[in-house]
C-alpha positions as CSV (number, residue, x, y, z in Angstrom):
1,X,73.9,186.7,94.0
2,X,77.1,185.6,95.2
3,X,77.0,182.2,97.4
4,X,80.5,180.7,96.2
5,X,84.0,182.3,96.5
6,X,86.9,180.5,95.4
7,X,90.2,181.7,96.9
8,X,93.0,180.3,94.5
9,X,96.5,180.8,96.1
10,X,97.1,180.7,100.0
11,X,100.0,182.5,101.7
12,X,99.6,185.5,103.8
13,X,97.6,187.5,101.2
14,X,94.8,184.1,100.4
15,X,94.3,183.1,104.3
16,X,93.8,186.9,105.3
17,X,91.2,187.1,103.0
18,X,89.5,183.9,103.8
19,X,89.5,184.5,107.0
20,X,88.2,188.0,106.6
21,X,85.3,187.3,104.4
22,X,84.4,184.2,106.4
23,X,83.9,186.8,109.0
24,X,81.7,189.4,107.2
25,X,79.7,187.6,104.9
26,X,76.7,185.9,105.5
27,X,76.7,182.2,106.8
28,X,75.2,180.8,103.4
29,X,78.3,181.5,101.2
30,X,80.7,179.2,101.0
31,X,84.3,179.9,100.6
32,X,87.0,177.6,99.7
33,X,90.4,178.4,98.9
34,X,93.4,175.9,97.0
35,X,96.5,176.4,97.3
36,X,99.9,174.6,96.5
37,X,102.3,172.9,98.3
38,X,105.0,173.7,96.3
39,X,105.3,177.1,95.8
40,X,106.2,178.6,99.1
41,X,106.1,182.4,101.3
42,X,108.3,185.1,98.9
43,X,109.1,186.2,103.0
44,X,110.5,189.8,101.6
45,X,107.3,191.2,103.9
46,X,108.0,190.6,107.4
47,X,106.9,194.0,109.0
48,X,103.9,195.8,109.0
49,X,102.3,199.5,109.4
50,X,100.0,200.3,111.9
51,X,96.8,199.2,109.9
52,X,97.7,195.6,110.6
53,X,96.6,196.0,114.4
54,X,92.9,197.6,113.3
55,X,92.8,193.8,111.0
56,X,93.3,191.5,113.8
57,X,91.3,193.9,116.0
58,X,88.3,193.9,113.9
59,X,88.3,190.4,114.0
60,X,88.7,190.0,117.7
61,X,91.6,188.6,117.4
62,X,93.7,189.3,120.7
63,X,97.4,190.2,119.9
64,X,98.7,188.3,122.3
65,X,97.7,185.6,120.5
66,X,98.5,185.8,116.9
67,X,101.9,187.6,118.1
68,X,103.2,184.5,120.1
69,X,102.7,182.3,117.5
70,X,104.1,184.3,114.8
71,X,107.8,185.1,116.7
72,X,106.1,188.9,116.3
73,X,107.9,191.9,118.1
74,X,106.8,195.3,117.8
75,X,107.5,198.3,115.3
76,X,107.7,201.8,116.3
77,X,109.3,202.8,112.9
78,X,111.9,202.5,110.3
79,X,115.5,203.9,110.8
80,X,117.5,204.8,107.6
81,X,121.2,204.9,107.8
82,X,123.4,206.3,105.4
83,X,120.6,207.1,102.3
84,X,122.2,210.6,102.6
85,X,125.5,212.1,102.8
86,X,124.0,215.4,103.9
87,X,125.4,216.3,107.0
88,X,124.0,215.6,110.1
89,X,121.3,213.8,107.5
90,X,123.0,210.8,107.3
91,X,120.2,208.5,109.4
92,X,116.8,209.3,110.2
93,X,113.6,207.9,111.5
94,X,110.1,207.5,109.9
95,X,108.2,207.4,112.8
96,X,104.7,206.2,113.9
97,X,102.7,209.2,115.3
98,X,101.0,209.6,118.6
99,X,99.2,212.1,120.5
100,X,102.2,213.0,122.6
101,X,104.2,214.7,119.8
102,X,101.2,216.7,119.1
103,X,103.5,219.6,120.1
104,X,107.0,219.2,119.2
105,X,106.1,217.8,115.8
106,X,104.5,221.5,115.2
107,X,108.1,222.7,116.5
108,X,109.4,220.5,114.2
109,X,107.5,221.4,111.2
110,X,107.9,225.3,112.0
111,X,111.8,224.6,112.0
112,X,111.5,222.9,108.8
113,X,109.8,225.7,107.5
114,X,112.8,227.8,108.5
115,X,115.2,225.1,107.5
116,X,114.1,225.6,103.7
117,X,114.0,229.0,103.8
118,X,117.4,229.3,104.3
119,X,117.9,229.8,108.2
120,X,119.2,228.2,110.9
121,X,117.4,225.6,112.6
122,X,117.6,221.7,113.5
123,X,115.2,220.3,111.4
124,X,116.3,216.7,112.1
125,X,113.4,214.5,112.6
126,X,114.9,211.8,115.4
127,X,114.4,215.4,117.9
128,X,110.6,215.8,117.7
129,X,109.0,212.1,118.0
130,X,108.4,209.6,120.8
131,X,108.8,206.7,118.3
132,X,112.5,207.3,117.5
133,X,113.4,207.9,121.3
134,X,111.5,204.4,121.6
135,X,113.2,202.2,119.5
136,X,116.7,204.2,120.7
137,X,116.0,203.6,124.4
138,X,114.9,200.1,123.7
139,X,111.4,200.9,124.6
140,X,108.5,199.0,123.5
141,X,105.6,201.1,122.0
142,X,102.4,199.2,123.9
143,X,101.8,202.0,127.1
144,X,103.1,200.7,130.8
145,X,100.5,203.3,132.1
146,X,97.2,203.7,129.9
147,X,96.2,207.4,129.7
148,X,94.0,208.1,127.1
149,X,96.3,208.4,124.2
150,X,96.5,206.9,121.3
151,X,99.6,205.4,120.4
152,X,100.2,203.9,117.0
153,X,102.3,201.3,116.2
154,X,103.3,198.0,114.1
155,X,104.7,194.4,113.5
156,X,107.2,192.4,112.5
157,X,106.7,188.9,112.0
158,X,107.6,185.5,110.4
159,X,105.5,185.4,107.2
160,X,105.1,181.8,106.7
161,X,104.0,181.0,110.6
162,X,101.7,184.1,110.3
163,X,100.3,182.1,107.1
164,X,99.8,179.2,109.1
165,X,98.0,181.0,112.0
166,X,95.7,183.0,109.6
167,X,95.1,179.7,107.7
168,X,93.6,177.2,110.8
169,X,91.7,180.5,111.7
170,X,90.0,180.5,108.4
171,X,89.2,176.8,108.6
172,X,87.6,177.4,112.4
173,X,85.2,179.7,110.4
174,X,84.4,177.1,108.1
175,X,86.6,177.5,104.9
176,X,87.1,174.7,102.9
177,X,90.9,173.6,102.4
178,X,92.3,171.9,99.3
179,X,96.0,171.4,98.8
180,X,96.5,171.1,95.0
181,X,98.2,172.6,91.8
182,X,95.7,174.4,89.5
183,X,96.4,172.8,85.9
184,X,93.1,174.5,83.6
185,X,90.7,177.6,84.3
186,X,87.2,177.0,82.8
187,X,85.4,180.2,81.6
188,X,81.8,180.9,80.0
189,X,80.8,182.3,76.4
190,X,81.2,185.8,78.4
191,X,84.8,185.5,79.6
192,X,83.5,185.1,83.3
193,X,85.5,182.4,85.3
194,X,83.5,178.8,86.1
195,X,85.5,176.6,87.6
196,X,89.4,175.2,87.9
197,X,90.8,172.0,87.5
198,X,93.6,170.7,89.8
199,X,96.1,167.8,89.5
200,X,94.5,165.7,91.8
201,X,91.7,165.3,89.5
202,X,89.0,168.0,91.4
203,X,87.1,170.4,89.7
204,X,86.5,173.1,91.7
205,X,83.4,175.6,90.6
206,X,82.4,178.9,92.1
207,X,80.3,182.2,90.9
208,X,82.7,184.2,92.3
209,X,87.0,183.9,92.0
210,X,89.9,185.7,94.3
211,X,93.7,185.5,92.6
212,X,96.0,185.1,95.0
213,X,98.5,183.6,92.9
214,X,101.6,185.2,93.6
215,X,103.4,186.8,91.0
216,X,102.0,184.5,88.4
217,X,98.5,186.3,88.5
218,X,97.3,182.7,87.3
219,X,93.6,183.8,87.1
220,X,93.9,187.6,86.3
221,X,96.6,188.3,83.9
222,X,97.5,184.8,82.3
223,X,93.2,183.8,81.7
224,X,91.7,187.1,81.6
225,X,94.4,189.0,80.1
226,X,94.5,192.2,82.3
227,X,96.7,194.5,81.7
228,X,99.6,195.3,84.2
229,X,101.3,198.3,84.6
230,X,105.3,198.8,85.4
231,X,107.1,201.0,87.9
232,X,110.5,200.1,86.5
233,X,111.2,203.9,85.1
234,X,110.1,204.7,88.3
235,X,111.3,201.8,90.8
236,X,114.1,200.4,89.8
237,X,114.7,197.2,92.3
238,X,113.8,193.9,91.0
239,X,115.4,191.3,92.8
240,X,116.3,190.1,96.6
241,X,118.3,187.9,98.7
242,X,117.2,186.8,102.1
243,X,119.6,185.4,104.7
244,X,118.1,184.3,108.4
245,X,120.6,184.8,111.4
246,X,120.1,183.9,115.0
247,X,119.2,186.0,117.7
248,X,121.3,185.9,121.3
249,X,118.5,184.8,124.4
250,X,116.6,187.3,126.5
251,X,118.1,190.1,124.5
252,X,116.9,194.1,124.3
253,X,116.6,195.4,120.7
254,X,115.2,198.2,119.1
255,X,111.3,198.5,117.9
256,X,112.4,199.1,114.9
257,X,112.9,198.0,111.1
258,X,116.1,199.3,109.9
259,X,117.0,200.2,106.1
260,X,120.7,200.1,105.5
261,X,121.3,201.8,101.7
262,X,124.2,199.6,100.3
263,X,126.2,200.1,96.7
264,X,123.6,198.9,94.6
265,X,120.1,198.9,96.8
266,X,119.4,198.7,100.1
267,X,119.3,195.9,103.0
268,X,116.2,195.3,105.6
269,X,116.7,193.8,109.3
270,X,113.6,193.2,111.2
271,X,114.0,191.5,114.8
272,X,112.0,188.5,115.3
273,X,112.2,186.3,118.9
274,X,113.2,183.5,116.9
275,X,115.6,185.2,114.6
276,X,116.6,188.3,113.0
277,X,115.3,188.6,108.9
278,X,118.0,190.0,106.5
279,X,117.7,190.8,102.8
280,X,118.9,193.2,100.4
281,X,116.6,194.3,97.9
282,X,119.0,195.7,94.4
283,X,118.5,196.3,90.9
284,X,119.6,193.3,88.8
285,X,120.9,196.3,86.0
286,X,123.2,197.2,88.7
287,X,124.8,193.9,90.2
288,X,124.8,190.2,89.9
289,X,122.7,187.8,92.0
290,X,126.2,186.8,93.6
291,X,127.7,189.4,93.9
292,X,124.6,190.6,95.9
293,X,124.5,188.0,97.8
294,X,128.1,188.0,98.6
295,X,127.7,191.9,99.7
296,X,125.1,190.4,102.2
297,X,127.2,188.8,103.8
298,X,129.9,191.0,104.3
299,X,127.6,193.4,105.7
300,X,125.8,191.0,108.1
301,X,129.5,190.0,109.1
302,X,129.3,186.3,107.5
303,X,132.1,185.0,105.5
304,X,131.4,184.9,101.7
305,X,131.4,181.0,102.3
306,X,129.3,180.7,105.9
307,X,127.1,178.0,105.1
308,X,123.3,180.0,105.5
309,X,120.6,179.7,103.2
310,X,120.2,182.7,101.0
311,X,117.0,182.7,99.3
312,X,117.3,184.2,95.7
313,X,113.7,186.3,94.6
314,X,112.5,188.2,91.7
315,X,110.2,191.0,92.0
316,X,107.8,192.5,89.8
317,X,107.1,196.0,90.5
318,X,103.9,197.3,89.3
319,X,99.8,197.2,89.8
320,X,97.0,195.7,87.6
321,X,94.9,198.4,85.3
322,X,92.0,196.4,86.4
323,X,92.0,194.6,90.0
324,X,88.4,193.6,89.6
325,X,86.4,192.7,86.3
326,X,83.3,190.1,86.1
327,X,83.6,187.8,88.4
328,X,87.3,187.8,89.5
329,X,89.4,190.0,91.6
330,X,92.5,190.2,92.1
331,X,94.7,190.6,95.7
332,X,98.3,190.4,96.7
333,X,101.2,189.9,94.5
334,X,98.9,188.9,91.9
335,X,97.3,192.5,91.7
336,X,100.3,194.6,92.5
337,X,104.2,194.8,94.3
338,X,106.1,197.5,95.7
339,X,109.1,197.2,96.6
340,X,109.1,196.5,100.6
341,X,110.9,199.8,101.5
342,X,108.1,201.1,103.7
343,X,106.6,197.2,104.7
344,X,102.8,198.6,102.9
345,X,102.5,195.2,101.2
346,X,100.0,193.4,103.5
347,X,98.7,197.2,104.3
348,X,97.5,197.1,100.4
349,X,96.2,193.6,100.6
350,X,94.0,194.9,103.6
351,X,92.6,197.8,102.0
352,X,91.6,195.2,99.0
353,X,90.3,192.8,101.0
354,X,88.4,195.3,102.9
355,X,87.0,197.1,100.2
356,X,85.4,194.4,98.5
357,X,84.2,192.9,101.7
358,X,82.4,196.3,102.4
359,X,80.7,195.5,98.9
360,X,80.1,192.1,98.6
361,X,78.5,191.7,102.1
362,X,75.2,193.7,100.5
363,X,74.9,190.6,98.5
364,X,75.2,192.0,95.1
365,X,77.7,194.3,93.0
366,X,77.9,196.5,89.9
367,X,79.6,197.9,87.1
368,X,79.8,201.1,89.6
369,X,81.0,199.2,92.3
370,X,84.0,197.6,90.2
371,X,85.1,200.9,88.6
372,X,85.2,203.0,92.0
373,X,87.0,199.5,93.7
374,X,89.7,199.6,90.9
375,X,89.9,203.5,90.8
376,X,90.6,203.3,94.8
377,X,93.6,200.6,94.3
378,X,94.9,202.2,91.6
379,X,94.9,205.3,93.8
380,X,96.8,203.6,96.8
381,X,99.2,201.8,94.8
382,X,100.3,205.3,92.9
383,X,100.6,207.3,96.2
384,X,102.7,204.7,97.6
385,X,104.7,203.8,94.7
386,X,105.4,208.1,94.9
387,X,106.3,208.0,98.4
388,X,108.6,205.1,98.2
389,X,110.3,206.4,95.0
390,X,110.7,209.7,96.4
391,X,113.6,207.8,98.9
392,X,115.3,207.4,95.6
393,X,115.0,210.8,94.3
394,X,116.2,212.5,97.3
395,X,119.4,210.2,97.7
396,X,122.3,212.2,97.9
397,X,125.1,209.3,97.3
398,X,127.4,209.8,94.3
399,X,129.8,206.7,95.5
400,X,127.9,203.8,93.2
401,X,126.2,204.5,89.6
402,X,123.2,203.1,91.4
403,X,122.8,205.4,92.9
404,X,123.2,208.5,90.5
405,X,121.2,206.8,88.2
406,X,118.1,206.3,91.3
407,X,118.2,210.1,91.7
408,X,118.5,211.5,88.1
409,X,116.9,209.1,85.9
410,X,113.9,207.7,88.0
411,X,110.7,208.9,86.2
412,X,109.6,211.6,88.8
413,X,105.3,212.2,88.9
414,X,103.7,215.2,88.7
415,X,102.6,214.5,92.3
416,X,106.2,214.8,93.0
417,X,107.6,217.6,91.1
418,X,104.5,219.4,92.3
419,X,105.7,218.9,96.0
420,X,109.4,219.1,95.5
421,X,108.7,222.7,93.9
422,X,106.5,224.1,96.6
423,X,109.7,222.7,99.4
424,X,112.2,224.2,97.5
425,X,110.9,227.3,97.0
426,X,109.8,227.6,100.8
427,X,106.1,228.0,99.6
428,X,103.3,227.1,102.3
429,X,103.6,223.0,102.2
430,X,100.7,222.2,104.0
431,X,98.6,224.3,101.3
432,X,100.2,222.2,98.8
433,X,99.5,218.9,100.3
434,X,95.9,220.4,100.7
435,X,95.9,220.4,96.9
436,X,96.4,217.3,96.1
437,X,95.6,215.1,99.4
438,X,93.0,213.2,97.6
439,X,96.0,211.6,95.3
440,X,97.9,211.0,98.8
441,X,98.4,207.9,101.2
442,X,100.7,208.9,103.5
443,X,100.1,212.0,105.9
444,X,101.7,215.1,106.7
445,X,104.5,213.8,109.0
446,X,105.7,211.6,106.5
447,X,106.7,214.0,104.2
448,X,107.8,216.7,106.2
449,X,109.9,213.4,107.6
450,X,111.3,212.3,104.4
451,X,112.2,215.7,102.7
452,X,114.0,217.0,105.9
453,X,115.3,213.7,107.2
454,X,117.4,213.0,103.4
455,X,118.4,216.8,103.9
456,X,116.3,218.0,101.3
457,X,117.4,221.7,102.6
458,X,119.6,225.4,101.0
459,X,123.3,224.7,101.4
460,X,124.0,228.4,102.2
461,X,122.4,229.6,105.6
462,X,121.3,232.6,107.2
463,X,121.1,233.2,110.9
464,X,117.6,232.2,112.1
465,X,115.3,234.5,113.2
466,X,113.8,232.1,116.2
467,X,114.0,228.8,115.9
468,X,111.5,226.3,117.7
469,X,114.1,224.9,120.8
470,X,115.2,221.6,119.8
471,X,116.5,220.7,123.0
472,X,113.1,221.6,125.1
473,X,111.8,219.0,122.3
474,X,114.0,216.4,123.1
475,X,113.7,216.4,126.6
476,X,110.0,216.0,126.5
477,X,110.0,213.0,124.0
478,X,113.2,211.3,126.3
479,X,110.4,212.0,129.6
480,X,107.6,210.7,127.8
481,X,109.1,207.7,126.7
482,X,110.9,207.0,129.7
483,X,107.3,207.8,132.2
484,X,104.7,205.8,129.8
485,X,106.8,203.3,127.5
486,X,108.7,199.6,129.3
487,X,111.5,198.8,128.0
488,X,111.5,196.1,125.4
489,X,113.4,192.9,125.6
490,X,112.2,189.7,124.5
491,X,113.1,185.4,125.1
492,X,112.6,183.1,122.1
């Protein structure tokens, strides 16, 4: 029976699930979570996917509230420039779906279908969704009018003030705070966590332990040993550098995130109303720290010696075998990282936190209950580390080794080549998605968005035989969004 949880580590990842599990489980267990002052945000997560709002939502939480004091601004989707040299492939949107491209998204996957056959047809997928005419037209994606329709969309947000908000939430609930370094963890004759020391001389004891550590896994990999498991032959990033830079005041911008590929990795922008967040995520076999850095600036127009802070991070890519064993689990950076390409980091510390809140609110767990909670992580961290790598794989840049080496040396899954084969070929892709959907986290239109938005089409073409209309398309997605979407402008 579980009526202690100790949460050890804080951040974005600790305080959601305090303040999560403060709200499901029953009022006699006591949470309390200690975390230190020294080690701060990694703030390479500052956007979202649309799972974030169904968090705050199931809490009550309004989003008016959490958004003001987090600088937050909407996401509609993320726009790639320049991943491809494919023509008319060189930028593309991954778009958020809603009910009103029900239709043209069929148009648009009936023209890829020609597209990879080897006909004529725009396959393009900027032409066929609301969210990309959004974030072009400066919309925002909350309705002006509220039919019935569902709209999905994201954040972005400053990590450390979204920290803080989720962290005097938790303590409304009741969760105890204790700001201190962890120096020992005590464990039984059975390997089962006890207790922790700190430097301020507390021992803290519980029956039941959460790592959110960071990248130092304090509790699951340096006491109990688990064993972690690399995507380095698979993703080869490793390290970032993160430069803030103001933002003008009232000013429109785009609803977007946008992933800029440079020579050796790629660079995130994400519009805050205090501030716009800049980083370049890059492979340290590739390029130095500096020279990153100094590529940063160029790009973001600074002069190689603008005094800005530029925070210098390491990343370790990779999952946990085992995210839960006895008496510990494991959530965050201390369970798992992928790179932030497609923002899914807080979406797989949700899915964790909710998963074992789903369990642990009947009071009791199992051996059963652990092995189907680590075979579902393991499951969403795999799918995503394939969808993310696939980016990589379909890259058709030959102007930085970087690159060539991210599309012919990256460790491609059977997932993968299974999917790449039946596009190529021009086989029924919904049929093979069907076959292996339950190994999948992402959803038709991501793929069919990917693989024709990198160009992943025949060089030689044939006259089509009757193409979807591309232009009808467009026109209803620039009405739509210009009838039911505000624009979007926004005062620090």
């Amino acid at each position: 029976m579980i009526n202690s949880i100790l949460i050890v580590g804080g951040g974005t990842a600790g305080w959601m699930t305090a303040l999560y599990l403060s709200s499901r489980l029953p009022t006699g267990v006591s949470i309390s979570l200690v975390e230190s002052q020294d080690i701060g945000t990694v703030g390479v997560g500052e956007g979202s996917t649309p799972y974030l709002k169904q968090f705050f939502d199931s809490l009550d939480i309004p989003e008016k509230e959490w958004m003001a004091q987090t600088d937050a601004t909407y996401k509609s989707g993320i726009r790639f420039d320049d991943w491809s040299h494919e023509s008319g492939y060189e930028s593309y949107f991954h778009p958020f779906f809603n009910e009103f491209d029900k239709k043209p998204a069929e148009m648009f996957f009936y023209n890829c279908g020609l597209r990879r056959r080897g006909f004529e047809a725009n396959a393009n997928p900027d032409n066929y969704f609301t969210a990309a005419y959004i974030a072009e037209r400066f919309k925002s994606p909350v309705l002006a009018q509220a039919p019935d329709i569902q709209v999905d969309y994201a954040y972005h947000f400053d990590a450390t003030k979204l920290g803080h908000f989720l962290r005097d939430k938790a303590k409304s609930n009741g969760v105890k705070h204790h700001v201190a370094n962890v120096t020992s963890v005590g464990t039984d004759s059975k390997g089962k966590l006890k207790s922790v020391m700190t430097d301020t001389g507390l021992k803290l004891v519980a029956n039941f332990f959460v790592d959110c550590s960071g990248f130092q896994s304090l509790l699951a990999q340096k006491t109990l040993k688990r064993k972690f498991v690399s995507y380095s032959d698979v993703l080869f990033n490793d390290a970032a550098v993160a430069i803030q830079t103001p933002t003008k005041s009232p000013h429109k911008f785009k609803a977007q995130t946008r992933s800029l590929a440079l020579k050796n990795g790629w660079m995130w922008q994400i519009p805050l109303t205090s501030r716009w967040g800049n980083g370049y995520v890059y492979s340290s076999r590739h390029t130095t720290a500096k020279d990153a850095e100094d590529e940063l600036k160029q790009t973001l127009g600074l002069s190689p010696n603008a005094e800005v802070e530029a925070r210098h991070l390491k990343m370790k890519v990779g999952r946990l075998e085992e995210h839960w064993g006895g008496n510990c689990v494991a959530i965050g950076l201390s369970q798992g990282f992928i790179e932030p390409l497609e923002a899914t980091a807080l979406m797989l510390v949700q899915f964790a936190i909710q998963n074992l809140s789903l369990i642990l609110e009947s009071g009791s767990f199992s051996g059963h209950d652990m092995m189907r909670y680590n075979k579902e992580m393991n499951r969403l961290f795999d799918g995503v580390k394939d969808y993310v790598s696939l980016h990589y794989i379909l890259n058709s840049r030959k102007d930085s080794q970087y690159w060539v080496d991210a599309r012919e040396e990256t460790i491609v899954s059977d997932n993968i080549k299974y999917l790449l084969k039946a596009w190529d070929r021009g086989e029924d892709f919904e049929a093979a998605l069907k076959v292996i959907e339950e190994d999948l986290v992402y959803l038709r239109p991501s793929w069919y968005c990917i693989l024709s938005g990198m160009g992943r089409h025949p060089e030689r073409l044939q006259p089509t035989v009757k193409a979807g209309p591309v232009k009808v398309s467009m026109d209803y997605c620039q009405r739509i969004t210009d009838k039911y979407f505000p624009d979007y402008s926004i005062t620090p």
